[in-house]
C-alpha angles and dihedrals in degrees: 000000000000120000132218117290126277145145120269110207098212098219112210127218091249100055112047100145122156092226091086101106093052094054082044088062096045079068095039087260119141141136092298104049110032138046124217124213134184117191124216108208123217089195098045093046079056094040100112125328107299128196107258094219083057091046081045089051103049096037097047094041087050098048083046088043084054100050092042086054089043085049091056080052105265137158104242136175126182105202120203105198137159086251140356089263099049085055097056090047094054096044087059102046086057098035136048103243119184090187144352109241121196140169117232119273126257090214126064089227085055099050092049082052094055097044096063092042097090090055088042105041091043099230142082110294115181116192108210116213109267120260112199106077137064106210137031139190091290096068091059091069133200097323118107080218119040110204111237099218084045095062096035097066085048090057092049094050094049083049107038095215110150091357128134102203103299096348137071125251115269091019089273138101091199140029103170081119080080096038107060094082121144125242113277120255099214090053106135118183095266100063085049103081123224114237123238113274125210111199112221102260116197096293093055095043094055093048089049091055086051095040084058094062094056102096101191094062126106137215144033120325107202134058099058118153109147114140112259100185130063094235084054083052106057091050090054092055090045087055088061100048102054095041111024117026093067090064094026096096114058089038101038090103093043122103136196142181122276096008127101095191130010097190106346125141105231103208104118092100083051103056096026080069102041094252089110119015133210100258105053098040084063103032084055092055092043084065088050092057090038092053086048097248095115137042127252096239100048099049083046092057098046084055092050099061091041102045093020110038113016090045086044092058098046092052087053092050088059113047092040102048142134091027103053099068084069097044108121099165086170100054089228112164102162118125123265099261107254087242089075084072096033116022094233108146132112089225096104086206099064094031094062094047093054097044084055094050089050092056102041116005089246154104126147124248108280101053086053101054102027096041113020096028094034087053096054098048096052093053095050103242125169106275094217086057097057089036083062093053098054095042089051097045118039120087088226107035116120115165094261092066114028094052103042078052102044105033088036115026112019104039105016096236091140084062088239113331100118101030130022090228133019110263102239136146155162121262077256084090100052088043090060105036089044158045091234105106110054081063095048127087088221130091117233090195100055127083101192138015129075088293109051123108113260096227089075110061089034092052084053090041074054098052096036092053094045107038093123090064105034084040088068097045117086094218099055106026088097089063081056107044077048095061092044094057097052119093122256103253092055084045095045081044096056092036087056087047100063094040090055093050096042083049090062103036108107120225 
């Protein structure tokens, strides 16, 4: 039978807050008068090969997300269907639905979803703003290439976090000088703190066992214990902020073996879903910082990365879009190597970031951009093919991050919207921000010869195939005027270095 009319708000995996019913009110909308529904699709789960721990995530925060709005009295259906579409067709064929109301996408394919649905699904559809980010295009300005640092202190001043009036705390915008340390060589386990576990209730245990039929997925199964609730959340933030954000800061770039994260926070996969948000997250660690139990430098540069980089990135996604998923500047076609998928590599390095990836769907920043970026960059690989592997692989990768990241960031293939250089370098970097390379046959001191490590030849095959363009950067000309400097048997043996290594690398 079919009940009175009334709107349904179509609430999509990647916003799950539990401020809902609030922005309901704000229309008149509450637990009497609209129905909520979240969709399950067939064909997405089967998209491309997902991280289980990231299917286990969504599915599981959006069953728990289901039962917390059923318990503030909503009616609520979770809708399993072959596609998105085929689920709203199905809900209104069994409800009375005066209009479809969404919130608008984080993604620009979803967007463009949501925009044709009035015309497809033949009744009113309204697409509320989106409510999960600070910023937008507008606030890059005018520039091709927006400078990151530039939009950051605008963010700090719209926001207020770690400002004194007009100025910023300290007398500094940024303190990442005192954040670029190494890891320490005398750390035992014990000063390496464990991160907060959150064993699978029903609800988890039910969407593993599903997330184990699904055959195109990747990774490992077990292990998961990210939060799914925002209770659960909250605790895991907490747990950040009383053991890891005092010594976040000056070892947030370091890396080490066998360890996905030193003093990270972890929380990307949780807002990246609506179960934290940006605000509260830094506005939390500027009172730790406030009540003296956390240092300047390292609160600073937790905000950064939440109202700097990670708005930043999702401003340029969307002024840039949808041509920046195609963009290739550096013309690189080669295929993505096989160890992406299996680890298999003797560069202990890589080796280790994938591995990590494999087990948890995770690595922080910097082994994404300086080793598996850097790496792809070096050696030249379609940018769209490693693009599809991030976004496939990480627990907390959605299209308005990861390509704005990748394309832009991480391998220059936007020419220089997103960064100002490409970010490459020698295996001298990650010798001196890890732990990698005592474990590695490779040498991270030699150029050329059967041990040496195979980012150095192919950083100087880089720089010598791109000179025109790093030649006319500032912050590159010097690895140029080096090279040209060098005689022309060093520069033929690199050269023959990396086109030994590249010979031999399986796609």
């Amino acid at each position: 039978m079919l009940h009175s009319m009334r709107p349904t708000v179509w609430v999509l995996g990647d916003q799950l807050s539990p401020r809902w019913p609030a922005w309901l009110a704000e229309h008149g909308l509450g637990p009497d008068n609209a129905r909520l529904l979240c969709i399950e699709s067939e064909r997405k789960l089967r998209a491309r090969p997902w991280h289980r721990h990231k299917l286990i995530l969504v599915l599981s925060a959006m069953r728990h997300f289901v039962e917390e709005m059923r318990r503030r009295g909503f009616d609520v259906e979770y809708r399993r269907a072959p596609t998105f579409l085929a689920g709203l067709r199905a809900h209104l064929r069994q409800h009375s639905v005066d209009r479809l109301i969404v919130m608008r996408p984080n993604t620009w394919q979803g967007a463009q979803f949501t925009s044709r649905l009035e015309q497809t699904l033949g009744l009113p559809v309204e697409v509320w703003p989106n409510r999960f980010f600070l910023a937008g295009p507008s606030d890059l300005g005018t520039a091709r290439s927006p400078l990151m640092e530039t939009f950051y202190r605008k963010m700090r001043r719209r926001t207020g976090f770690l400002m004194d009036g007009p100025q910023p705390v300290g007398s500094r915008w940024n303190w990442d000088a005192e954040n670029r340390r190494p890891p320490r060589k005398d750390w035992q386990p014990a000063d390496l703190p464990a991160i907060a576990a959150f064993p699978p209730d029903e609800i988890t245990r039910q969407v593993i066992e599903e997330v184990a039929r699904i055959d195109t997925a990747w990774g490992r199964l077990d292990g998961f214990a990210l939060p799914v609730t925002r209770a659960d959340a909250l605790a895991f933030y907490e747990d950040f902020l009383v053991h890891r954000l005092p010594a976040f800061g000056p070892y947030q770039d370091a890396m080490l073996s066998g360890r996905p994260w030193l003093f990270h926070a972890l929380i990307s996969p949780l807002i990246n879903i609506g179960l934290l948000e940006a605000g509260e997250v830094c506005a939390a660690a500027e009172q730790r910082w406030r009540d003296g139990r956390a240092p300047l430098n390292s609160v600073e540069g937790f905000i950064r990365q939440v109202i700097g980089w990670r708005e930043f990135m999702y401003a340029v996604y969307w002024r840039e879009m949808p041509a920046l998923r195609g963009m290739n500047a550096l013309g690189a076609v080669r295929p993505l190597p096989a160890f992406y998928w299996s680890a298999e590599t003797e560069m202990v390095c890589l080796r280790e970031c994938v591995q990590s990836v494999w087990e948890r769907g995770y690595t922080h920043h910097i082994q994404r951009l300086m080793v598996l970026c850097n790496f792809a960059m070096l050696a030249g690989v379609d940018p769209h093919a490693v693009n599809d592997w991030f976004l496939s692989t990480y627990v907390d990768a959605y299209d308005w991050v990861v390509t704005p990241n990748v394309i832009g960031m991480g391998l220059f293939a936007d020419g220089g919207i997103v960064g100002s250089k490409p970010y490459a370098a020698s295996a001298n970097y990650i010798h001196k921000m890890s732990d990698y390379c005592a474990g590695c046959r490779f040498n991270p001191r030699q150029r050329v010869g059967p041990n040496a490590c195979p980012f150095n030849a192919l950083y100087w095959d880089f720089v010598i195939r791109h000179a025109g363009l790093l030649g006319r950067n500032p912050r590159t000309s010097m690895a140029v005027k080096t090279v040209r400097r060098m005689n022309g048997a060093d520069v033929a043996a690199l050269r023959a270095q990396a086109a030994s290594f590249l010979e031999h690398l399986a796609g």
